[in-house]
C-alpha atoms as an extended CHARMM CRD file, in Angstrom:
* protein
*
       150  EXT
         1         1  UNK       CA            -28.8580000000       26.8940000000        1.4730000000  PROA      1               0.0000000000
         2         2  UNK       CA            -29.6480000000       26.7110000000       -2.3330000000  PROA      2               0.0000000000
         3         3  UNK       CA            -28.7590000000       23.6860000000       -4.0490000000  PROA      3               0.0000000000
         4         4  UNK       CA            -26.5610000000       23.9590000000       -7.1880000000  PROA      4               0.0000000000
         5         5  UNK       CA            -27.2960000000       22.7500000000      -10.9440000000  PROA      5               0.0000000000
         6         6  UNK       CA            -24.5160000000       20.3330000000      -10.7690000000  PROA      6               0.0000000000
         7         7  UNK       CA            -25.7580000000       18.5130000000       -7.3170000000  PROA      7               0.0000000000
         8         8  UNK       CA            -29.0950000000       18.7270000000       -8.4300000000  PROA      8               0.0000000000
         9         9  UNK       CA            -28.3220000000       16.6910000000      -11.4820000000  PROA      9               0.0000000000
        10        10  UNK       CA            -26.2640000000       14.0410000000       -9.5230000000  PROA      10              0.0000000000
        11        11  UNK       CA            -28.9290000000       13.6480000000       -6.7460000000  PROA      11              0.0000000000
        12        12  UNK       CA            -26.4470000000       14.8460000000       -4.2850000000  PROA      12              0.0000000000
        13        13  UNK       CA            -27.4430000000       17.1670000000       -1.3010000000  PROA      13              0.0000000000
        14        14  UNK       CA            -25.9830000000       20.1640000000       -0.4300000000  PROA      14              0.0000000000
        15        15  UNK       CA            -22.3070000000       20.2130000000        1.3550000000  PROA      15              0.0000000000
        16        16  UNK       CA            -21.6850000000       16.7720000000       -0.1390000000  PROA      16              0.0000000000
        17        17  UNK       CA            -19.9750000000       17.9100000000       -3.4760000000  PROA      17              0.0000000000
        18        18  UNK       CA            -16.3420000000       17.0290000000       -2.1160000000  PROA      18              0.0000000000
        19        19  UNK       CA            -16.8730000000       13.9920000000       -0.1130000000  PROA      19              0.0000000000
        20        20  UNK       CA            -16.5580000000       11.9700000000       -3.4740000000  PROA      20              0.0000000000
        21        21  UNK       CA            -13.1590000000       13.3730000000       -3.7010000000  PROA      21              0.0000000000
        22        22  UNK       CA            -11.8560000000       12.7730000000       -0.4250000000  PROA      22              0.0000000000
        23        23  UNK       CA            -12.9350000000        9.2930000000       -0.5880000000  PROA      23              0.0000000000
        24        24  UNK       CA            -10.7050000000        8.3140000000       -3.7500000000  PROA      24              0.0000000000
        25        25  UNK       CA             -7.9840000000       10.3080000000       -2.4830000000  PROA      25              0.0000000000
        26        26  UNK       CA             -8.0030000000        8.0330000000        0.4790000000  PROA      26              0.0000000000
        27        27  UNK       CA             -8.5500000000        4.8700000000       -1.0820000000  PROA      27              0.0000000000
        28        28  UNK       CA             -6.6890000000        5.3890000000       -4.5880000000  PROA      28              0.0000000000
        29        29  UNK       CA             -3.0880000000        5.1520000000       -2.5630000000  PROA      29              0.0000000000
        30        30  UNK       CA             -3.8450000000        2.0140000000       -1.0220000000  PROA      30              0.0000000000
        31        31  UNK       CA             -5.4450000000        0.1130000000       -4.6090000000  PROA      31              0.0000000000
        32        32  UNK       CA             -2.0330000000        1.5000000000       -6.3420000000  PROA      32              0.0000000000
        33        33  UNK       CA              0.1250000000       -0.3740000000       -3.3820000000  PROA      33              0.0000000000
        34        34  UNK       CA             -2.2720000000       -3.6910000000       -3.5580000000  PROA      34              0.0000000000
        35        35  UNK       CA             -1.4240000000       -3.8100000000       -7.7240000000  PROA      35              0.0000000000
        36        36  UNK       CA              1.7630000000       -3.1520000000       -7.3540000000  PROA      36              0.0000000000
        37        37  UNK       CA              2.0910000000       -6.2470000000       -4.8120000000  PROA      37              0.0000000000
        38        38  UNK       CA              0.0610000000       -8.2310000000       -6.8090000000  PROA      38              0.0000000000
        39        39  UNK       CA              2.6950000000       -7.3490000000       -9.8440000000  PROA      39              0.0000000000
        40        40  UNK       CA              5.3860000000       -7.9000000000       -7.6090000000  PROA      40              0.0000000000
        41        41  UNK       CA              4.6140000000      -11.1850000000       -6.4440000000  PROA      41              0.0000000000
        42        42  UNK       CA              3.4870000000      -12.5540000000       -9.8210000000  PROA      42              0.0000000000
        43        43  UNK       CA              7.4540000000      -11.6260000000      -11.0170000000  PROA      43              0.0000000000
        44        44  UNK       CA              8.7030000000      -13.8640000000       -7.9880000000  PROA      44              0.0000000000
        45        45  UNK       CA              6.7580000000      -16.7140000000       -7.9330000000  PROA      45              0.0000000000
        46        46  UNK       CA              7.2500000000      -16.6840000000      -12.1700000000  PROA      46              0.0000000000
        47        47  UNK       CA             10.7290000000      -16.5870000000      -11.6980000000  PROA      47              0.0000000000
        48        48  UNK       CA             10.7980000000      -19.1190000000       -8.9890000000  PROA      48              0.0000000000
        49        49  UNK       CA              9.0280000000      -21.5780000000      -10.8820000000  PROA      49              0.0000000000
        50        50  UNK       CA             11.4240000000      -20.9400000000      -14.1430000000  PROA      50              0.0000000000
        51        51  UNK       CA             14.3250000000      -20.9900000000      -12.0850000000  PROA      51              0.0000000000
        52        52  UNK       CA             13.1440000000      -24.8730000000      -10.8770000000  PROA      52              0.0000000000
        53        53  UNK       CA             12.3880000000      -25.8620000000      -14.3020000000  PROA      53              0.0000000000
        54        54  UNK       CA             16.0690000000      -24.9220000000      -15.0050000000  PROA      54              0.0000000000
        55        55  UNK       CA             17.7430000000      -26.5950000000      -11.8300000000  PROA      55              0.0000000000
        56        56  UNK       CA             15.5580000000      -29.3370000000      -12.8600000000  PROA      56              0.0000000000
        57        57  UNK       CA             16.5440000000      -30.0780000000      -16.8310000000  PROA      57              0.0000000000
        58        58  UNK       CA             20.2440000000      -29.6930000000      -16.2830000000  PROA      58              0.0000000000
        59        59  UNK       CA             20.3210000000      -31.5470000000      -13.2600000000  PROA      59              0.0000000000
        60        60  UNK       CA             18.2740000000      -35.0540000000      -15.6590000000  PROA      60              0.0000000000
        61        61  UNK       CA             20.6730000000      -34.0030000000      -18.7080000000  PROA      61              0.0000000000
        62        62  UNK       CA             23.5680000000      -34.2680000000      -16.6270000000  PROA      62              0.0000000000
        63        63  UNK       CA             22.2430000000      -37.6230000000      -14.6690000000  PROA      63              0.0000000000
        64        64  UNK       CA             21.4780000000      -39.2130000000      -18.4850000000  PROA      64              0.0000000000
        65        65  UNK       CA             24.7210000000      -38.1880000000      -20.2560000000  PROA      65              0.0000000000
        66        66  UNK       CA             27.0770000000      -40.6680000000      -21.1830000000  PROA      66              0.0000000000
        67        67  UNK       CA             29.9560000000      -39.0380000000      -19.4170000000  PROA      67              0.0000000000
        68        68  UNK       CA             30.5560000000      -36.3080000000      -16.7720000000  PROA      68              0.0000000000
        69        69  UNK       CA             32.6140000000      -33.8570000000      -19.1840000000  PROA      69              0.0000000000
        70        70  UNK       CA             29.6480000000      -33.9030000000      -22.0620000000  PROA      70              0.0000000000
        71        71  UNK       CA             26.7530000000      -33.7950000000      -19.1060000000  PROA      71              0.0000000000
        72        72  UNK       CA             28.6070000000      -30.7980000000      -17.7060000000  PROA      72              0.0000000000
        73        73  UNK       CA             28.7190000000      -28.9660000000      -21.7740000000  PROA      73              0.0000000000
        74        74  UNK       CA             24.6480000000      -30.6390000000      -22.3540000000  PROA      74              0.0000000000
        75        75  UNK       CA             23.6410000000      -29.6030000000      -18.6720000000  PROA      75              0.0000000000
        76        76  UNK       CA             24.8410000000      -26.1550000000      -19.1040000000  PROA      76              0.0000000000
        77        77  UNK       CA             23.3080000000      -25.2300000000      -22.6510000000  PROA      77              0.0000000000
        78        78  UNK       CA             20.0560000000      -27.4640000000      -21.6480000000  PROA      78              0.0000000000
        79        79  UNK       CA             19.8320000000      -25.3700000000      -18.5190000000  PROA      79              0.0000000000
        80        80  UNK       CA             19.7460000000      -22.1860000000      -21.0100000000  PROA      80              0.0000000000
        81        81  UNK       CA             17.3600000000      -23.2880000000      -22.9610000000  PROA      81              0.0000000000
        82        82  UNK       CA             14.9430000000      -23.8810000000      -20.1060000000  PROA      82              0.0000000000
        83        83  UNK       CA             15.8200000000      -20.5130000000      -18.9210000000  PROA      83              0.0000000000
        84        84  UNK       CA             15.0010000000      -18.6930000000      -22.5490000000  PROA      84              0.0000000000
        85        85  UNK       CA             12.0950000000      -20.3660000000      -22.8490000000  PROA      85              0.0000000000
        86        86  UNK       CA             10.9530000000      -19.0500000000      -19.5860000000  PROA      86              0.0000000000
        87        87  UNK       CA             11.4950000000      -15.6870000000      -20.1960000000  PROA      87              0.0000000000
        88        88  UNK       CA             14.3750000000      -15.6780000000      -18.1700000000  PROA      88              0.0000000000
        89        89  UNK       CA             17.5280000000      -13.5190000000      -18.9790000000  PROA      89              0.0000000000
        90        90  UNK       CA             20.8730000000      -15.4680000000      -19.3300000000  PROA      90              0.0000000000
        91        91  UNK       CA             22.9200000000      -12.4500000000      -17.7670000000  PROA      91              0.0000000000
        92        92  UNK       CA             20.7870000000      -12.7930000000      -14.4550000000  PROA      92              0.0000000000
        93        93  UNK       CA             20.5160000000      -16.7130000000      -14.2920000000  PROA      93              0.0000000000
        94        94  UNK       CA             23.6940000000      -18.2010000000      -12.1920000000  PROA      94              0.0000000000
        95        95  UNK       CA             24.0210000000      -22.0160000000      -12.4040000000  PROA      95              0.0000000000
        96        96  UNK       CA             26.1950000000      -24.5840000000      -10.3540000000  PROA      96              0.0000000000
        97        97  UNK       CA             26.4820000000      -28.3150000000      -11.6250000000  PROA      97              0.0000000000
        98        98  UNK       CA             28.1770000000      -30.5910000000       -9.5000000000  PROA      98              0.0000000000
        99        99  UNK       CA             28.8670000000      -34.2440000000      -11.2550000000  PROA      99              0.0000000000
       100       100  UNK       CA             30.2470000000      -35.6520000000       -8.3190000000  PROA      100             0.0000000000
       101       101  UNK       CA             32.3630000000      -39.0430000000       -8.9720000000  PROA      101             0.0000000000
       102       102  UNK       CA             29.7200000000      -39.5260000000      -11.8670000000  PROA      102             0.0000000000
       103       103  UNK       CA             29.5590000000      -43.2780000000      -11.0790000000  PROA      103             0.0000000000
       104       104  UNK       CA             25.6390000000      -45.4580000000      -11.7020000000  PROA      104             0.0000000000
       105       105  UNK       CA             24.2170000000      -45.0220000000       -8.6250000000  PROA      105             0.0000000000
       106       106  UNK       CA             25.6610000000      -41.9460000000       -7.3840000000  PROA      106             0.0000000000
       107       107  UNK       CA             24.1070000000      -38.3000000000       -7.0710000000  PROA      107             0.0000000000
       108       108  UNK       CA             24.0760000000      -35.5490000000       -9.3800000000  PROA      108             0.0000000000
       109       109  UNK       CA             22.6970000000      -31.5720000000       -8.4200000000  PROA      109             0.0000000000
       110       110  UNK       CA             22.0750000000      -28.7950000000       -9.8900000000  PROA      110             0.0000000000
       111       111  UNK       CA             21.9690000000      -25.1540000000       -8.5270000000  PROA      111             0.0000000000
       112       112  UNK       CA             20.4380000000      -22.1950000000      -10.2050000000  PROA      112             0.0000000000
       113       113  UNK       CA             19.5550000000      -19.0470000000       -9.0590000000  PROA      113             0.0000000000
       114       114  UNK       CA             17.8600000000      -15.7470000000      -10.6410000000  PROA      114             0.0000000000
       115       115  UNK       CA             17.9450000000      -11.9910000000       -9.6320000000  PROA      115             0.0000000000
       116       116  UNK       CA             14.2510000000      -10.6820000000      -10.2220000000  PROA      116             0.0000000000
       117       117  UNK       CA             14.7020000000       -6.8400000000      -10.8960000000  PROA      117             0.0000000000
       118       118  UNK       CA             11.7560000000       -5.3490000000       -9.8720000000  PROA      118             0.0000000000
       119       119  UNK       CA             13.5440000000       -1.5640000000      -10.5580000000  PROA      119             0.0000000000
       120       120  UNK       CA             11.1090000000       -0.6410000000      -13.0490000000  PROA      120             0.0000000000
       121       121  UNK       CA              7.8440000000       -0.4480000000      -10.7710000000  PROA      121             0.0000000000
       122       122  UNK       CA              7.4100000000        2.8450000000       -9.1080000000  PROA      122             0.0000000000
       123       123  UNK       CA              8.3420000000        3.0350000000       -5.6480000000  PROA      123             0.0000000000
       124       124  UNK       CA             10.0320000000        0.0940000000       -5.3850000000  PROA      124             0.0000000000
       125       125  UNK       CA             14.1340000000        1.9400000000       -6.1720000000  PROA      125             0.0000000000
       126       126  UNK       CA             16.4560000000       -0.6910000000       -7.1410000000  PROA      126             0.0000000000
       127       127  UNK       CA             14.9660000000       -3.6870000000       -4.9240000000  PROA      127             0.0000000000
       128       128  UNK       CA             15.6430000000       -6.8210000000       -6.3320000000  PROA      128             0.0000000000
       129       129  UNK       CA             14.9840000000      -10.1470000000       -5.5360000000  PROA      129             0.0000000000
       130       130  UNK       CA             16.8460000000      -13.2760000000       -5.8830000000  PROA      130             0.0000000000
       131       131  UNK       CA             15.3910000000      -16.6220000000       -6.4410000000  PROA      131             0.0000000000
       132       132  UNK       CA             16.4400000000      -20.2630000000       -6.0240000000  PROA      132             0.0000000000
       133       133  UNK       CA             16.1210000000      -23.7700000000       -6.8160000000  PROA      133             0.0000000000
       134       134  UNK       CA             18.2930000000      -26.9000000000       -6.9920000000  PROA      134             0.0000000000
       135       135  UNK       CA             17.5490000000      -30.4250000000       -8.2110000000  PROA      135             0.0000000000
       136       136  UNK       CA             19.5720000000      -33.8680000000       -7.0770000000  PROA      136             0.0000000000
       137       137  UNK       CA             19.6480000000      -36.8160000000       -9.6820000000  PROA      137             0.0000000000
       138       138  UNK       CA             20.3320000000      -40.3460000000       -9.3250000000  PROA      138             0.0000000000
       139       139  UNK       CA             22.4840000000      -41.3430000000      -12.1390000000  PROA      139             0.0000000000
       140       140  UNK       CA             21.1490000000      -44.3960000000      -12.9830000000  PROA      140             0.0000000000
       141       141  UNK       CA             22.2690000000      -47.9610000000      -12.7520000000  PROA      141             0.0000000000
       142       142  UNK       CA             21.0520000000      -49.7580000000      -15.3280000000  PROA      142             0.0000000000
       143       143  UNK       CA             22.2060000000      -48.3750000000      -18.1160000000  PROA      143             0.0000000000
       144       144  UNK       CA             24.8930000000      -48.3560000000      -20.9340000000  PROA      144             0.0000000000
       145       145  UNK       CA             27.8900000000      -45.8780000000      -21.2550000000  PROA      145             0.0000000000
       146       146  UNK       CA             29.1900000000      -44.7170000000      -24.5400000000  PROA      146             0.0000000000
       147       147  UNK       CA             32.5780000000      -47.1620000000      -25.6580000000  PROA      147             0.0000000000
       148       148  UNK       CA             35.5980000000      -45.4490000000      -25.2990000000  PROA      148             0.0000000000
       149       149  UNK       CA             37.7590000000      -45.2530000000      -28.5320000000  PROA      149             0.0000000000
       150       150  UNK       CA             39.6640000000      -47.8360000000      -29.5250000000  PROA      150             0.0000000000
């Protein structure tokens, strides 16, 4: 069998033309799938590390404010903050503060969790992953309080 111009040139031999072609059909599916994970799971692990940061910085503002109803407003708009500088989008991000008795000594937390859309990546529908992450702060005990009005 006669070699063609085109496998001459490439050094192939003769019935071998295809095999090139079969081989990246087979392994093209499965390097699509691995970047698509990798993409996937960079999303997650981005938005569960914002999503601590946020627990995190309401749950100190709240633990250092000089009273439970002005922690709860500086918690809540701290918390937002974190959550925009993250990247994170305010619609998505759910938080829970909890001041407790708000006494020195006792326990402040924080809950926050994020819904990771991960529509937009083919093959993947409307999946969506939600993240979490919580923070508990001792509210200090050595430390002043703001005067109440005379």
């Amino acid at each position: 069998m006669a070699r063609s111009a085109l496998d001459a040139l490439l050094g192939r031999a003769a019935g071998e033309s295809g095999g090139v072609l079969v081989e990246a059909a087979l392994v093209l599916p499965v390097v699509l799938v691995v970047a698509l994970g990798v993409v996937m799971a960079g999303r997650v692990v981005h938005a569960q590390v914002a999503v601590g940061a946020v627990a995190r910085e309401a749950g100190r503002t709240l633990a250092k404010a000089p009273s439970a109803r002005a922690g709860l407003v500086d918690a809540r708009s701290r918390a937002l903050a974190a959550a925009e500088g993250h990247g994170l989008e305010a619609a998505r991000l759910q938080l829970v503060l909890e001041a407790g008795a708000f006494v020195r000594g006792g326990t402040v937390r924080a809950r926050a969790s994020y819904r990771v859309a991960l529509s937009d990546l083919p093959l993947l529908g409307q999946v969506a992953v939600t993240v979490r992450g919580s923070h508990a702060e001792r509210v200090e005990l050595y430390r002043g309080r703001a005067r109440a009005p005379r």
